[in-house]
Short mmCIF file of the C-alpha atoms (twelve columns), coordinates in Angstrom:
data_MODEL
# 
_entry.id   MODEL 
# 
loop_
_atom_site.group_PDB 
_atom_site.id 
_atom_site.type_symbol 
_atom_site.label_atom_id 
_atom_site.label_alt_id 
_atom_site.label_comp_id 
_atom_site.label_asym_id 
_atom_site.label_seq_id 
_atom_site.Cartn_x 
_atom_site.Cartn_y 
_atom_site.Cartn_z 
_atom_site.pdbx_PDB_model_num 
ATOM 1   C CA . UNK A 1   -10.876 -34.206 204.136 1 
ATOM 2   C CA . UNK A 2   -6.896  -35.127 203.704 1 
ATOM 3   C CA . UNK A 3   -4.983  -33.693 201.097 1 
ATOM 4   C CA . UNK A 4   -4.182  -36.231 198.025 1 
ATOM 5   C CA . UNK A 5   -0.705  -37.010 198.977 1 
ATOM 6   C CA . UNK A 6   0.295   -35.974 195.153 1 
ATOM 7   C CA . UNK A 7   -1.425  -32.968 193.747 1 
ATOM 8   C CA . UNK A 8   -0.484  -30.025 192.256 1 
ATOM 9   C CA . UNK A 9   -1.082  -26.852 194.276 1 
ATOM 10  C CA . UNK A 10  -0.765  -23.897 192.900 1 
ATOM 11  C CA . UNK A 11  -1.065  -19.974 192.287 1 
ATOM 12  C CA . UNK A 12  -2.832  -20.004 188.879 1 
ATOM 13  C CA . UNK A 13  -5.063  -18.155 186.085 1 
ATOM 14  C CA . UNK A 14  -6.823  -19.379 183.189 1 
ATOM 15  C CA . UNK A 15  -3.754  -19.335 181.534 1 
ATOM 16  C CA . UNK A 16  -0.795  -18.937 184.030 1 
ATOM 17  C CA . UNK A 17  1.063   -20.997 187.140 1 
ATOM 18  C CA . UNK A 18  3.450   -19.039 189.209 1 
ATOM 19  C CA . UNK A 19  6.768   -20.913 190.377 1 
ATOM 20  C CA . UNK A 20  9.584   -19.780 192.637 1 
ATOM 21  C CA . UNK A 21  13.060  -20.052 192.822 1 
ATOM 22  C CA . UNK A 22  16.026  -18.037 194.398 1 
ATOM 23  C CA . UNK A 23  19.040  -17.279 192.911 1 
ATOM 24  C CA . UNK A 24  22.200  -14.669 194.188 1 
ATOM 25  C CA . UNK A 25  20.888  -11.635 193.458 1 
ATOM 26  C CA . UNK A 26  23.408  -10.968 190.119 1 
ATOM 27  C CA . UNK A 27  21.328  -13.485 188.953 1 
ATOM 28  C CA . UNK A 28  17.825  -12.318 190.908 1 
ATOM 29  C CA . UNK A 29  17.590  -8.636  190.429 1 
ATOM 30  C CA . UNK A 30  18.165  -8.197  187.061 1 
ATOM 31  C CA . UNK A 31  15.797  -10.884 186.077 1 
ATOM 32  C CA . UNK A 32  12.961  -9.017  188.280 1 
ATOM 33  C CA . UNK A 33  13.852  -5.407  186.945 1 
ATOM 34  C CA . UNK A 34  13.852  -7.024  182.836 1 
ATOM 35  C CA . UNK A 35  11.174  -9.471  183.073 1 
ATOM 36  C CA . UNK A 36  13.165  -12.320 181.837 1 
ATOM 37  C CA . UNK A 37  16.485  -14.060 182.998 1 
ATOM 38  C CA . UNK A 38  20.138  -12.519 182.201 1 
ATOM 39  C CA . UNK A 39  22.326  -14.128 179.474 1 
ATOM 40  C CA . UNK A 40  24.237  -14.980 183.156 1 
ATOM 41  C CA . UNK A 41  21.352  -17.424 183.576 1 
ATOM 42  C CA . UNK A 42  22.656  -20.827 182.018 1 
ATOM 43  C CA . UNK A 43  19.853  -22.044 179.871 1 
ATOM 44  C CA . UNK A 44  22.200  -25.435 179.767 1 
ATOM 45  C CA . UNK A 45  22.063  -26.245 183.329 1 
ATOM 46  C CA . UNK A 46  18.856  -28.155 185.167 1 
ATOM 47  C CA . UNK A 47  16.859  -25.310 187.000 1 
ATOM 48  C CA . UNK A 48  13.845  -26.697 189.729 1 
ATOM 49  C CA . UNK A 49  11.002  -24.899 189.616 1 
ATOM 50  C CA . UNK A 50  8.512   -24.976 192.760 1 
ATOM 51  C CA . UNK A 51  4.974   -24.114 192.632 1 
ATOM 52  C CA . UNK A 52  4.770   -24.394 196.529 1 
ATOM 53  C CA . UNK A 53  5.945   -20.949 198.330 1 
ATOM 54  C CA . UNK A 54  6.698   -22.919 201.778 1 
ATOM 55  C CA . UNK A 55  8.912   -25.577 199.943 1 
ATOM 56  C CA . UNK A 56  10.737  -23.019 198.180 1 
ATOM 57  C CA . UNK A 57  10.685  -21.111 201.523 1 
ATOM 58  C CA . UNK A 58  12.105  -24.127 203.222 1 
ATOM 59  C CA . UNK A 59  14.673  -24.483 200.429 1 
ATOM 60  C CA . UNK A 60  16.121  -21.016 200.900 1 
ATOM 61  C CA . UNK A 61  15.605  -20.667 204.200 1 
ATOM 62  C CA . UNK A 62  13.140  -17.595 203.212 1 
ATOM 63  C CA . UNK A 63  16.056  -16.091 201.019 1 
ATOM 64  C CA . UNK A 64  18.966  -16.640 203.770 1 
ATOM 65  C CA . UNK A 65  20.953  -19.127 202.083 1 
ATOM 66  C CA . UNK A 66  23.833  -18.411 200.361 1 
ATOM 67  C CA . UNK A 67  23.552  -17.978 196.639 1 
ATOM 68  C CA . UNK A 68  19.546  -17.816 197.271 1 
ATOM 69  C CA . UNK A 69  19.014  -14.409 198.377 1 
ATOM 70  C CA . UNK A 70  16.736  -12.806 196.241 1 
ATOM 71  C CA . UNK A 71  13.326  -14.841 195.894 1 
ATOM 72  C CA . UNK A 72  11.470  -15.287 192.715 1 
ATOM 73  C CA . UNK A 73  7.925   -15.486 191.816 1 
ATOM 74  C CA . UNK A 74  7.671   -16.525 188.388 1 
ATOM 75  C CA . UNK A 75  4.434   -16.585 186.836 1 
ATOM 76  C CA . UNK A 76  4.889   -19.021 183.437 1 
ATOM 77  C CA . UNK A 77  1.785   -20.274 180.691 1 
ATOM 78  C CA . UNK A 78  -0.043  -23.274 181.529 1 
ATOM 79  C CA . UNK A 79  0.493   -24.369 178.455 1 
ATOM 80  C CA . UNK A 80  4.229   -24.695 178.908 1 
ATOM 81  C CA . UNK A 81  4.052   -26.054 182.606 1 
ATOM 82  C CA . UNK A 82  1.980   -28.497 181.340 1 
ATOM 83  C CA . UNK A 83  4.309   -29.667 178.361 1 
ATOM 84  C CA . UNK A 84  6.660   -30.069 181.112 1 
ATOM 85  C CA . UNK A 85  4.744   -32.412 182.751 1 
ATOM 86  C CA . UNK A 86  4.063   -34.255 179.996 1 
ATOM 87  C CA . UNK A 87  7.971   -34.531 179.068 1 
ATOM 88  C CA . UNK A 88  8.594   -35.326 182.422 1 
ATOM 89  C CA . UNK A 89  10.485  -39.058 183.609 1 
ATOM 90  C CA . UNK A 90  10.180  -39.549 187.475 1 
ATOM 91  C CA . UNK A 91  13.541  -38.213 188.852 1 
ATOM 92  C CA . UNK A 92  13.656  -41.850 190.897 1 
ATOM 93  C CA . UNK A 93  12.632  -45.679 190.183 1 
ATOM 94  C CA . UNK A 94  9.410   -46.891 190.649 1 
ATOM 95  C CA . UNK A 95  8.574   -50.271 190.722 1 
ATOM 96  C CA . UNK A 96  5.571   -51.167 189.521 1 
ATOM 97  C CA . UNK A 97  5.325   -47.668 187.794 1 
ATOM 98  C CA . UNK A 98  7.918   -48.056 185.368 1 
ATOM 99  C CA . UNK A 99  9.072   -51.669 184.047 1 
ATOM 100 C CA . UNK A 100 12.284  -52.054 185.489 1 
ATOM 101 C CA . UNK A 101 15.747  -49.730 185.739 1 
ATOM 102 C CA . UNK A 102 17.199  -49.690 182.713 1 
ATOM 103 C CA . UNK A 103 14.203  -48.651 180.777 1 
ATOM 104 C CA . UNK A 104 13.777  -46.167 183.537 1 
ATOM 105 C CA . UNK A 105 17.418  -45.033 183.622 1 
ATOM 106 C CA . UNK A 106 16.662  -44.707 179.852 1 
ATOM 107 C CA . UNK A 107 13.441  -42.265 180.060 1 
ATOM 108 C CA . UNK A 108 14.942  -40.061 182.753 1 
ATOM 109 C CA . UNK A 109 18.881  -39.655 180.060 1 
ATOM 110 C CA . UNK A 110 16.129  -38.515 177.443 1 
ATOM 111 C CA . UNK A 111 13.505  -36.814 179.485 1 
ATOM 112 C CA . UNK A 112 13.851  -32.650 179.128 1 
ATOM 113 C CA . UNK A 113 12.010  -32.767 182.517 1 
ATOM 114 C CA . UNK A 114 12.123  -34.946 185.509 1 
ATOM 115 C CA . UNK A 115 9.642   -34.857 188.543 1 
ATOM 116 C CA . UNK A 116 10.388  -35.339 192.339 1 
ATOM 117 C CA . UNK A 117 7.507   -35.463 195.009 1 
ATOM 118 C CA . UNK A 118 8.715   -34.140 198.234 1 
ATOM 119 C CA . UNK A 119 7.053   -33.474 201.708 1 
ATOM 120 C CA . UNK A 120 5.326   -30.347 201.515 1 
ATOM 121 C CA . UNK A 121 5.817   -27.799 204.604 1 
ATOM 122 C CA . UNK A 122 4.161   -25.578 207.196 1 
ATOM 123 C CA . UNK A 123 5.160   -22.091 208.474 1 
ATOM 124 C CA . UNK A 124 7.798   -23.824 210.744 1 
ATOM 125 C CA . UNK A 125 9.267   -25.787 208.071 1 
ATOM 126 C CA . UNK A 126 8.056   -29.218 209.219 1 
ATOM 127 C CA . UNK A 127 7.388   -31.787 206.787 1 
ATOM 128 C CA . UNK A 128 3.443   -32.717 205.626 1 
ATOM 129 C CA . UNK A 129 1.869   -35.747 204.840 1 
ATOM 130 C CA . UNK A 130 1.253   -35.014 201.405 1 
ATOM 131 C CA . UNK A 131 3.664   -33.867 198.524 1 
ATOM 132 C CA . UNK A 132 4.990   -30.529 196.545 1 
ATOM 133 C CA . UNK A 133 5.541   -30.791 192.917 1 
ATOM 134 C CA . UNK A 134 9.501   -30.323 192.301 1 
ATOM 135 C CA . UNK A 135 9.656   -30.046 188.480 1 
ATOM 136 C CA . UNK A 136 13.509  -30.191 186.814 1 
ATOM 137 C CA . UNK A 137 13.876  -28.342 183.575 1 
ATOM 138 C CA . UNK A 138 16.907  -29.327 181.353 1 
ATOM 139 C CA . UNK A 139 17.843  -28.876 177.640 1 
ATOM 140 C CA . UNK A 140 14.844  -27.921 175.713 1 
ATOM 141 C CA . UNK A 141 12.494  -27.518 178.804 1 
ATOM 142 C CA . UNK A 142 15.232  -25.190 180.337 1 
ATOM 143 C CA . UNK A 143 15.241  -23.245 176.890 1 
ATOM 144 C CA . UNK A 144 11.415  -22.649 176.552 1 
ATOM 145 C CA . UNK A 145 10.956  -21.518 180.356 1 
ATOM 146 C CA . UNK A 146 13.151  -18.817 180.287 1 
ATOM 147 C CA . UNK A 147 12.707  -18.073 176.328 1 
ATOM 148 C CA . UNK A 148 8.760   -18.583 175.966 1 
ATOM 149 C CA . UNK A 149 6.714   -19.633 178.888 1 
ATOM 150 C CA . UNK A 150 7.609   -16.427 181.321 1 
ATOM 151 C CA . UNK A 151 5.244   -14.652 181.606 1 
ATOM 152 C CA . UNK A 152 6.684   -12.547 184.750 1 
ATOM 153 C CA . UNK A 153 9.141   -12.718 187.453 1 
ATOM 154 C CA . UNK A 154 8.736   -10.429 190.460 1 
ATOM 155 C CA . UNK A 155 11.156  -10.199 193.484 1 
ATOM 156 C CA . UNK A 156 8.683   -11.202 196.646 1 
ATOM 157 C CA . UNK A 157 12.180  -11.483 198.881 1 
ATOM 158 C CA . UNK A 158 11.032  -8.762  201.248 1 
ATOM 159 C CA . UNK A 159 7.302   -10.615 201.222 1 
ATOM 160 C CA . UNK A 160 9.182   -14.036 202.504 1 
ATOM 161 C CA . UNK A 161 11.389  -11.653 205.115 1 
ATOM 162 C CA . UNK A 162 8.335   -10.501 206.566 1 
ATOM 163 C CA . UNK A 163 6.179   -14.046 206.466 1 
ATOM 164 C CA . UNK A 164 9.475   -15.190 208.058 1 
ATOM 165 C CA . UNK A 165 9.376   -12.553 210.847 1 
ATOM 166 C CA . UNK A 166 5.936   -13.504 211.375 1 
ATOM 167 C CA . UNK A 167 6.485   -17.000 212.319 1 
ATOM 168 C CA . UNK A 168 9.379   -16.002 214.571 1 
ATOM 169 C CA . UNK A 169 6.938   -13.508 216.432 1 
ATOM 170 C CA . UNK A 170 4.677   -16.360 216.794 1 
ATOM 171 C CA . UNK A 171 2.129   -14.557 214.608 1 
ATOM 172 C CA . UNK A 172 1.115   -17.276 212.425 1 
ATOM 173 C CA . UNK A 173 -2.449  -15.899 211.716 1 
ATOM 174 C CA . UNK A 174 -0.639  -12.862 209.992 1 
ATOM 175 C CA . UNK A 175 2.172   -15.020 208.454 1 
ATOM 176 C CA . UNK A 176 -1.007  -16.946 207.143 1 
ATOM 177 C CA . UNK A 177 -2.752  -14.216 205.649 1 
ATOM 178 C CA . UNK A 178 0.252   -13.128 203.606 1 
ATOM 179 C CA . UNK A 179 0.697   -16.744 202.049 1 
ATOM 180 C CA . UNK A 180 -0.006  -16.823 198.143 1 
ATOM 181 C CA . UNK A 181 -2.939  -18.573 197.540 1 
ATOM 182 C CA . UNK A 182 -2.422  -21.694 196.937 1 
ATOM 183 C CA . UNK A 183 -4.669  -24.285 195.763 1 
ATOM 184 C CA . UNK A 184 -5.180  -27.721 193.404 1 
ATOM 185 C CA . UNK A 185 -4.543  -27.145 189.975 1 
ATOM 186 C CA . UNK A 186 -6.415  -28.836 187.209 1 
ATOM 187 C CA . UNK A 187 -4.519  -31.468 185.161 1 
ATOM 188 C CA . UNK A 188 -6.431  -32.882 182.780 1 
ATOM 189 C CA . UNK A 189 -6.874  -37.108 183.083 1 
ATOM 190 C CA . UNK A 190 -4.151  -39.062 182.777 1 
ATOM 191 C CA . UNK A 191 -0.923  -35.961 183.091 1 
ATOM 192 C CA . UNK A 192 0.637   -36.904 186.476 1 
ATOM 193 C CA . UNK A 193 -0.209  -40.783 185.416 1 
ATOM 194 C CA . UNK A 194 3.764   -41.336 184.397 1 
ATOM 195 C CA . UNK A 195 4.732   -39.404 187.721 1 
ATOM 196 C CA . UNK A 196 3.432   -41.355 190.553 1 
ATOM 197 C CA . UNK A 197 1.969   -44.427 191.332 1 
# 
């Protein structure tokens, strides 16, 4: 059966979603070692979080980039991520989903969250015919990740180095088998419903 080309997939608990991002590691390691993010981290800046490892793998080019070296998993409360969602404007127009640009443009100055869709990705990086979840956090969603909804953040950057070496062995059973295990989380009726068409 195809994937629904927007759905949520996810590493979760009953009461937890893990998300990853990559930061420098002045940024990375210390929020690993403490638990929580530095008073470096800018709570007034928008930070994406990713609930898809191979989109944030693809993103970071599995923690090779520049500025994205060290690779976090960070596990937040559902009932946070889930605010978010509700919070959240579409990050771009959609006709027929919202009622026309302006009241769009509107929504997505006042949102504390905005939402983009993107091809998700395989072990080589190639695009999918369904979507990942991007989820933007600014201003008060920004504040409440890093302040109340994580849980946990654990450096996995030597788990995406060897994934990564994997693949470039050609070993994509084993690169498989190391994958976190992803799979559709449940939104109640009517959550994504502002978010895609």
């Amino acid at each position: 059966m195809a994937e629904p080309k927007h759905q949520i997939r996810a590493l979760h608990t009953d009461s937890t979603v893990t998300v990853y991002q990559a930061y420098a590691p002045e940024i990375g390691l210390p929020a690993a070692r403490e638990g929580r993010f530095p008073v470096a981290w800018q709570r007034d800046r928008m930070t994406w979080i990713k609930p898809s490892f191979l989109w944030m793998m693809y993103r970071c080019g599995w923690g090779a980039r520049e500025g994205q070296e060290t690779v976090l998993a960070i596990e937040i409360n559902r009932e946070g991520f889930e605010w978010a969602l509700e919070h959240a404007c579409l990050a771009h127009y959609e006709h027929g989903l919202h009622p026309d640009r302006p009241t769009w443009r509107r929504q997505l100055k006042r949102a504390p969250a905005r939402v983009q869709w993107d091809p998700e990705r395989d072990l080589h990086q190639q695009p999918l015919p369904y979507r990942s979840l991007q989820l933007g956090l600014a201003g008060e969603a920004a504040h409440r990740y890093a302040d109340k909804w994580t849980v946990s953040i654990t450096d996995i950057t030597a788990l995406a180095h060897k994934i990564h070496a994997h693949v470039g062995d050609g070993d994509l059973d084993a690169a498989q088998q190391l994958l976190p295990s992803e799979r559709p989380y449940p939104v109640r009726d009517g959550l994504l419903a502002h978010l895609h068409q």
